[in-house]
C-alpha positions in Angstrom: -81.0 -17.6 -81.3 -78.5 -18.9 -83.7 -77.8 -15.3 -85.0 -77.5 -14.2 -81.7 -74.4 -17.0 -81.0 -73.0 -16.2 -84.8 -72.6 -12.7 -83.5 -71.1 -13.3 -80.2 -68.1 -15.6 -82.1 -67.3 -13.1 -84.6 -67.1 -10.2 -81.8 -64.4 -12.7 -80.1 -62.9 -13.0 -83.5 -62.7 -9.4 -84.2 -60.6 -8.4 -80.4 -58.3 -11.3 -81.5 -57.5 -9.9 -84.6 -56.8 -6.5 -83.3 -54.3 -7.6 -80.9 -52.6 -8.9 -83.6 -53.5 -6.1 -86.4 -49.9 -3.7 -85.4 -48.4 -1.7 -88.2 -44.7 -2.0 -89.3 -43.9 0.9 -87.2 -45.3 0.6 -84.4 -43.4 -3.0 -84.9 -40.1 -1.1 -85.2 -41.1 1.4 -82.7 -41.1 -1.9 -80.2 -37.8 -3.8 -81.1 -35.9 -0.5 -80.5 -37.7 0.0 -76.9 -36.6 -3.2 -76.0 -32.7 -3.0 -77.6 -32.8 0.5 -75.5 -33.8 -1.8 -72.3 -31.7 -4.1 -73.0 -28.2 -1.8 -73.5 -29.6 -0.5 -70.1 -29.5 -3.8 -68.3 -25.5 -4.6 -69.9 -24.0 -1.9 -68.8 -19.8 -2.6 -68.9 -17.8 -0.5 -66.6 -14.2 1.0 -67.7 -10.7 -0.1 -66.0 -10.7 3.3 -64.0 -14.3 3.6 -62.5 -14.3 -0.3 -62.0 -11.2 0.6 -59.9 -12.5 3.3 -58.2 -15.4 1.2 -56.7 -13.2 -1.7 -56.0 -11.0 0.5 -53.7 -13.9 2.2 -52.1 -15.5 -1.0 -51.3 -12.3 -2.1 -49.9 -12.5 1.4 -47.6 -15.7 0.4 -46.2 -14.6 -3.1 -45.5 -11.3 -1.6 -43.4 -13.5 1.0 -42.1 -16.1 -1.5 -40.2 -14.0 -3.8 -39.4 -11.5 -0.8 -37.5 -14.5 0.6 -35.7 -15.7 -2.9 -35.1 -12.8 -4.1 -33.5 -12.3 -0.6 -31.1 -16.1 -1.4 -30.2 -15.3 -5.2 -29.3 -11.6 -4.0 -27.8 -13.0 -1.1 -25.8 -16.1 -3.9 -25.1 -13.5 -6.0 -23.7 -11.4 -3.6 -21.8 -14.4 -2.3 -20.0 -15.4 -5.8 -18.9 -11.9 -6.8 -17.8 -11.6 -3.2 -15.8 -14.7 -4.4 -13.7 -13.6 -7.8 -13.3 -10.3 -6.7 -12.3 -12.1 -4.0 -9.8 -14.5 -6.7 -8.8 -11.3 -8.0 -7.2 -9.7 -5.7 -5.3 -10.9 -4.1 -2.0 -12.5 -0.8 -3.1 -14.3 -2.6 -5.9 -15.8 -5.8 -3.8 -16.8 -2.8 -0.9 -18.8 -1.1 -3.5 -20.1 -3.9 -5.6 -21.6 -5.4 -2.6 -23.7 -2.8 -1.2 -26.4 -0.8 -2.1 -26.7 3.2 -1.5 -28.8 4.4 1.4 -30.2 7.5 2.5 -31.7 9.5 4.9 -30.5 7.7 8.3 -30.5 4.1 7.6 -27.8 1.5 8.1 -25.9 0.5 5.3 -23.2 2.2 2.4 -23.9 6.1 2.1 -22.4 8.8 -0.5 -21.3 12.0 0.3 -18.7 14.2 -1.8 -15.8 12.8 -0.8 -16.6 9.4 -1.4 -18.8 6.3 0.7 -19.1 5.9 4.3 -21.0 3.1 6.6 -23.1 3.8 9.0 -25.3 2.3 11.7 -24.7 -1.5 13.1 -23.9 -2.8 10.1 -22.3 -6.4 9.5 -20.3 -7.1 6.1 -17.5 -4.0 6.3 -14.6 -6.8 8.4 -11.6 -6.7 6.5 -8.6 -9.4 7.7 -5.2 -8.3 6.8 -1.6 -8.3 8.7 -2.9 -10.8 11.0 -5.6 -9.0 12.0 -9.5 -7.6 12.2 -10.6 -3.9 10.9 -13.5 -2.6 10.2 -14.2 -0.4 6.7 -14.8 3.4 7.5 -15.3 4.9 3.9 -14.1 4.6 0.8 -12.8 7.6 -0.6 -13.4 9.1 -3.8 -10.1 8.5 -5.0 -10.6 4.5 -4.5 -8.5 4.8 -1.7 -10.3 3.0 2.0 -9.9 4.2 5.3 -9.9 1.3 8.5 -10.4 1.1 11.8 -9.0 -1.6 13.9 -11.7 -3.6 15.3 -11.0 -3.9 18.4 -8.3 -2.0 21.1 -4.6 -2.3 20.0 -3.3 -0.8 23.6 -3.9 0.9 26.7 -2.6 3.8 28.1 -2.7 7.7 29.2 -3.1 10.0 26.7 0.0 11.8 28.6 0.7 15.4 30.2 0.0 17.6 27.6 -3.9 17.7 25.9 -2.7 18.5 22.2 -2.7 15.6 19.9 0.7 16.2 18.3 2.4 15.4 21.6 0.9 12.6 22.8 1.2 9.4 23.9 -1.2 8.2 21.3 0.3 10.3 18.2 3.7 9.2 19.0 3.1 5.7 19.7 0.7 4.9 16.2 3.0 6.9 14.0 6.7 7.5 13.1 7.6 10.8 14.4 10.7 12.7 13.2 13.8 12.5 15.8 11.6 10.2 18.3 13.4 6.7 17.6 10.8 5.0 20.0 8.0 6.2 18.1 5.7 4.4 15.7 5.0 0.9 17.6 1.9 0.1 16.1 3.4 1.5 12.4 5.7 -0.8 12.7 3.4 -4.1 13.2 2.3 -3.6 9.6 3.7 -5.3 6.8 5.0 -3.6 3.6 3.7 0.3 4.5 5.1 1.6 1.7 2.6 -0.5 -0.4 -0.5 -1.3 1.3 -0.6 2.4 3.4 -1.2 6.2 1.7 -1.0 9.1 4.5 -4.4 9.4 6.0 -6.1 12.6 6.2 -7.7 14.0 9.3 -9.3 17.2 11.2 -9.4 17.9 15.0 -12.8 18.5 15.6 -15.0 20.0 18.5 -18.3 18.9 20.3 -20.3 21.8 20.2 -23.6 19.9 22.3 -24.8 17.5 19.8 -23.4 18.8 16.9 -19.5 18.4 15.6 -17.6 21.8 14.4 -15.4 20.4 12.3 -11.4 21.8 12.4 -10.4 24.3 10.0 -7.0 22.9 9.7 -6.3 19.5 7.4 -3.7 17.1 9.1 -2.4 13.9 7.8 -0.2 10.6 9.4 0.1 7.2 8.4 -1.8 6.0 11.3 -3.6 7.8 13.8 -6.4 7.4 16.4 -10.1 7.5 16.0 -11.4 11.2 15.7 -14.2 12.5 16.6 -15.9 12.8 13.0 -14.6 9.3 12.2 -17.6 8.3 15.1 -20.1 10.8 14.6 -20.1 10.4 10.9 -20.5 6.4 11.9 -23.5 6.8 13.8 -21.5 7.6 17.4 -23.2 4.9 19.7 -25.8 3.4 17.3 -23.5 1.8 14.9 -20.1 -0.4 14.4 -17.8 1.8 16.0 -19.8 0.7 19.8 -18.0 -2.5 20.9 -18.8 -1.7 24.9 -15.1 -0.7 25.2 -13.5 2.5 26.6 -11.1 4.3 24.2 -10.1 7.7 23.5 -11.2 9.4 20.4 -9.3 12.7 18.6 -11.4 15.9 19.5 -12.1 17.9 21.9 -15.2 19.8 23.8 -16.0 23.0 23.7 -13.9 23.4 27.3 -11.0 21.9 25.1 -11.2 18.6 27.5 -10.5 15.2 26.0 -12.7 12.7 24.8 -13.7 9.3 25.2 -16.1 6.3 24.6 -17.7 4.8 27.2 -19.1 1.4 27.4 -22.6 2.2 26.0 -21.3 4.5 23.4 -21.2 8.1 24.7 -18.8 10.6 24.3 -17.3 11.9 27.7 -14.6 14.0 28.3 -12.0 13.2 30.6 -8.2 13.8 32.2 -5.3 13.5 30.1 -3.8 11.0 32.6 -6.5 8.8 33.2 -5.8 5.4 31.0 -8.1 4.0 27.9 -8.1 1.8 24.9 -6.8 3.2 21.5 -7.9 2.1 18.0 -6.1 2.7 15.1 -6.9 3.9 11.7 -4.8 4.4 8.8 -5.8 4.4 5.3 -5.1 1.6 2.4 -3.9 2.1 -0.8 -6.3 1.3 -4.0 -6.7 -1.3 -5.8 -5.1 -3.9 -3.5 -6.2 -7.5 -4.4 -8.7 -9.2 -2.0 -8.4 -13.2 -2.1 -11.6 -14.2 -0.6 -14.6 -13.0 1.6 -18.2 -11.8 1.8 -17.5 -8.6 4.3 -18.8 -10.8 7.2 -17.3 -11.6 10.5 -16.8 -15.1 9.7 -16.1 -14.3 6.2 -14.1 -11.1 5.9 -12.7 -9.9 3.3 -9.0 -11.2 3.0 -6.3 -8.8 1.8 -4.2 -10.6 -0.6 -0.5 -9.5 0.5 1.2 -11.9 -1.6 5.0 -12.4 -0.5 4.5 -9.3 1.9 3.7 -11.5 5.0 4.6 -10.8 8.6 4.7 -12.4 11.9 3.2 -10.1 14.1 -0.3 -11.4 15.5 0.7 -14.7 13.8 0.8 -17.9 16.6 3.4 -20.1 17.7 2.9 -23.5 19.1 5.7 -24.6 21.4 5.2 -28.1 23.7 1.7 -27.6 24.7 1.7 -23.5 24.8 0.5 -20.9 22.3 2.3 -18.1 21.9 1.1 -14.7 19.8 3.4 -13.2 18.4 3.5 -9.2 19.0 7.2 -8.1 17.7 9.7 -8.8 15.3 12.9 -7.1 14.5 16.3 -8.6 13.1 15.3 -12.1 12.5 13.5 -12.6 15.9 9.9 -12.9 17.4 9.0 -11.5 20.3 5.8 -13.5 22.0 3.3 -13.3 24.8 2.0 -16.2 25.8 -2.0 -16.7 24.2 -3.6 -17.2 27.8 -2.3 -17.2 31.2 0.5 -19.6 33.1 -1.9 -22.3 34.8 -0.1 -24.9 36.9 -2.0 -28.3 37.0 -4.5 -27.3 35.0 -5.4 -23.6 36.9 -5.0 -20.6 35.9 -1.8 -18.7 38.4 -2.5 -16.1 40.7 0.0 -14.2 42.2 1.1 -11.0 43.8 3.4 -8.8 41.5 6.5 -8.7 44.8 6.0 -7.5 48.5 6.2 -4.3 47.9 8.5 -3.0 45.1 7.0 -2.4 41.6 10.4 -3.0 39.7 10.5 -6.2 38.0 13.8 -8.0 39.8 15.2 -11.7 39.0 17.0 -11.6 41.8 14.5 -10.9 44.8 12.8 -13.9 45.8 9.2 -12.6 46.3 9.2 -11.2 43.1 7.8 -12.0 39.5 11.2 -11.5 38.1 12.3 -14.3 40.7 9.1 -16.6 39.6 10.0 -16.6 35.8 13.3 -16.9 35.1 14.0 -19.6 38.6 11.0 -21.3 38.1 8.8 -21.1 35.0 11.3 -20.7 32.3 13.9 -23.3 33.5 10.8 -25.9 33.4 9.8 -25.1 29.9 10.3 -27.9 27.7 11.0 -25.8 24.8 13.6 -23.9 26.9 16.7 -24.7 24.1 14.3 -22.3 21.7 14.1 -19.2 23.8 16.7 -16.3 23.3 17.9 -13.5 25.3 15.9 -10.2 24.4 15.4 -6.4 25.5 12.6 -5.3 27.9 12.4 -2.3 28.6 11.7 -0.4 32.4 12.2 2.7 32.6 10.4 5.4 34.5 6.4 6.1 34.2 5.0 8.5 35.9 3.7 11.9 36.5 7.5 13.5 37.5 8.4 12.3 33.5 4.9 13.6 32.2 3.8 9.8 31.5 5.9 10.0 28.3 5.6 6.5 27.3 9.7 7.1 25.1 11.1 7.4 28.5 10.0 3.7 29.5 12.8 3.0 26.8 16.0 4.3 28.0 16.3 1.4 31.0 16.4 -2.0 29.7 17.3 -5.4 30.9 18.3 -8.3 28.9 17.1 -11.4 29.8 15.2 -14.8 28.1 11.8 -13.9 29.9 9.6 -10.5 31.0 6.6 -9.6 31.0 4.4 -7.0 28.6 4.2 -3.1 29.8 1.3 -1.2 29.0 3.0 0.6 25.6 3.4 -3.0 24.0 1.0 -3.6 20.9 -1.6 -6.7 22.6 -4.2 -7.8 20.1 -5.8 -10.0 22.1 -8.4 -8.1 24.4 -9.7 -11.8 25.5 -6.6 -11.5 28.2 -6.9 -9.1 30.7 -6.7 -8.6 34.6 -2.8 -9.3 34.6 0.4 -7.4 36.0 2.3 -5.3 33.1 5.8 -4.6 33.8 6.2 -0.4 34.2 8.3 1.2 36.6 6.9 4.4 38.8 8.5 6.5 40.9 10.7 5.4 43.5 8.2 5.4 47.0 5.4 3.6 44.9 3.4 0.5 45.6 1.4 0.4 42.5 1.3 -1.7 39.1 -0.6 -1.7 35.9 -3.5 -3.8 34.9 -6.3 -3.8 32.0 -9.3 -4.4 32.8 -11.8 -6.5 30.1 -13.6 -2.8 28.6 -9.9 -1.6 28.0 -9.3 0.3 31.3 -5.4 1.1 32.4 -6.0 0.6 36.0 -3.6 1.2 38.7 -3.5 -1.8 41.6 -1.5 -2.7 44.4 1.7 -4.5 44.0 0.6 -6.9 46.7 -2.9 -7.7 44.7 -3.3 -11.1 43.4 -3.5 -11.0 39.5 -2.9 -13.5 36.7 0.4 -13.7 34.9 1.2 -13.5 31.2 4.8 -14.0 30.3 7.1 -12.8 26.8 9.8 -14.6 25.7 11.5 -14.4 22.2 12.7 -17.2 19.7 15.0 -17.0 16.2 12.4 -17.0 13.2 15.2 -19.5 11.4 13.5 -21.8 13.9 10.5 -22.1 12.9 9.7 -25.4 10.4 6.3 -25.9 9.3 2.9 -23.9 9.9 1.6 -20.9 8.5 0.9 -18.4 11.6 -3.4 -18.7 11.5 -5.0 -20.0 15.4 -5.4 -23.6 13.3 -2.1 -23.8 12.0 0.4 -22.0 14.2 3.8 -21.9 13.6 6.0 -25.2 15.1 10.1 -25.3 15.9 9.9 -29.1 15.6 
């Protein structure tokens, strides 16, 4: 055994001693391995490469940080673009709806742009003063409106072509007609918030629109045809149970209308219904506020570009709405109808003449200017203004200019049937429009927007106009809660 143990230690004696058993070269062979390895690891670089990788690091430093910064720049513009078209109306419109298809309610795409269709709810927009209703966006950001509800009515006059009609000539400016271009005028600052709006005369072939070969354009103009159909015709928005006349024709080139459950008929040119307006907005205008809804519209942010038209004037216990204004003066109807103690005023329109007269005792004229005006508290306020009264009827062709080349000048009138009334919630009252000569008759509007012809001798309600300086107004700011006060 103890041989056995003798041999083991001398076999671990033996490996040790060849590990350290090395010759003198293989010594030298070692060192000179590891001075190579080591000049390797200390390597010194010369003034021109050390330069040379000094000013390409610097290159890739400048480089990052330029492409870096256009990233976070371009990162930045981006976001600000969408918050800034977050804000105005095109961008809020399309921000807040989803695409639909096939035939469901809500925001559609087609190629020129978006349209609604069906009864939809959050496409209200509140701007001059008043309520419209969003069309279509077009593809050029631009956004076409619709009033919301009737803005006037009247015949669609003698001749059945759009171009010269009542309608065309009363929505838009024409050339050389200096009556034209009522409703144009209501709105504030056209050359800003309004682009021309394109349109085609369509056709009613049954069911199915043929669509006009020819491409028009106005700054306002009426409802067409393909404005409704494209809607949803009696299933959607455009339905508010109120007559009005829309651009197109049928395929016996008759006129069109709406009737109060939403069909199209065709009609006279002299019968008498509402009009709606539509004109189209200009991009990128700034909305203040608003979810789209009817209690919430969106509000058009008009800045210093405010008017008075459809704003409201309190004056003594009255409200007056306000549906004119030219050089510094307001003309107003009043919001409701002349009660006395309390009740609403009936009366006949005169005994049997249907000119207005201040000098005839049984007539209107007679009523307001020896007896309502004169007990006005407010009377110091009213000023002198122009109504006009000239002729209306079928021996002038129902061309409404006409009614402008007979005025009188007086502090109180009443409204004729071509003035612009917003309020629809009036109705059933005499208007103040001369006819022919032998004639007993006088104009009313009924609530669904129907120019109705009565007799002189029936017993309507009475709305009355009178004017005031702006310079007098003090305090308010124009809305239904705050209406404009003299004193």
């Amino acid at each position: 055994m103890a041989k056995e143990k003798k041999n083991k230690f001398l076999f671990v004696d033996e490996k040790k001693s060849a590990k350290k058993d090395t010759t003198p070269d293989t010594e030298n062979e070692t060192k000179e391995k590891k001075k190579k390895k080591n000049k390797k690891e200390h390597h010194y670089y010369g003034p021109f490469e050390f330069s040379f990788n000094f000013i390409s690091l610097v290159l890739v430093i400048c480089v990052g940080l330029y492409f870096g910064g256009r990233s976070f720049y371009y990162y930045s513009l981006q976001n600000q673009k969408t918050r800034e078209t977050a804000q105005t109306l095109n961008g809020v419109i399309l921000a807040n709806n989803k695409l639909v298809k096939d035939d469901t309610e809500g925001l559609h795409q087609d190629e020129n742009g978006f349209f609604f269709k069906g009864n939809v709810t959050n496409n209200y927009v509140w701007f001059a003063n008043r309520m419209f209703r969003v069309l279509r966006v077009n593809e050029d950001d631009t956004i076409k409106l619709v009033s919301n509800d009737l803005v006037a009515s009247f015949m669609w006059g003698e001749k059945p072509d759009y171009d010269r009609s009542n309608l065309k000539i009363w929505l838009t400016e024409v050339e050389k007609i200096k009556e034209s271009g009522v409703y144009y005028k209501t709105i504030p600052a056209q050359d800003r918030f309004i682009v021309k709006t394109k349109y085609t005369i369509d056709k009613l072939n049954e069911a199915k629109v043929e669509k006009g070969d020819i491409i028009l354009e106005d700054d306002i103009v009426s409802i067409t045809l393909g404005d409704y159909i494209e809607a949803g015709g009696k299933n959607s928005f455009l339905n508010n149970g109120k007559l009005y006349y829309i651009l197109g024709y049928n395929n016996y080139d008759e006129n069109l209308y709406i009737e109060e459950d939403g069909s199209i008929m065709s009609t006279d040119t002299m019968e008498g219904y509402g009009i709606r307006a539509v004109f189209t907005m200009n991009k990128n205008i700034p909305v203040s506020q608003g979810d789209g809804t009817k209690d919430n519209p969106y509000v058009i942010d008009q800045g210093e570009d405010t008017n008075y038209v459809d704003s409201y004037v309190k004056l003594g216990n009255d409200t007056w709405k306000v549906y004119e204004q030219k050089d510094g003066i307001i003309k107003m109807y009043l919001n409701g109808y002349i009660t006395v103690n309390g009740n609403q005023l009936v009366r006949r329109y005169s005994a049997h003449d249907n000119k207005f007269n201040y000098f005839v005792e049984d007539n209107i004229g007679y009523y307001l200017y020896h007896d309502y005006v004169k007990g006005l508290s407010y009377g110091k306020y009213i000023v002198s203004n122009k109504y006009p009264y000239g002729e209306l009827s079928d021996e002038v062709g129902y061309y409404y200019p006409n009614v402008y080349k007979e005025t009188y000048n007086e502090r109180i009138g009443l409204l004729n049937i071509f003035d612009y009334v917003s309020n629809n919630d009036i109705c059933d009252f005499f208007r103040d429009n001369t006819g022919p000569s032998m004639s007993t008759s006088q104009y009313t509007v009924a609530a669904n927007g129907l120019l109705e012809e009565v007799e002189v001798t029936e017993q309507k309600h009475i709305v009355p106009v009178i004017s005031i300086k702006t310079s007098s107004i003090k305090n308010g700011n124009g809305r239904i809660d705050n209406p404009y006060v003299v004193e």
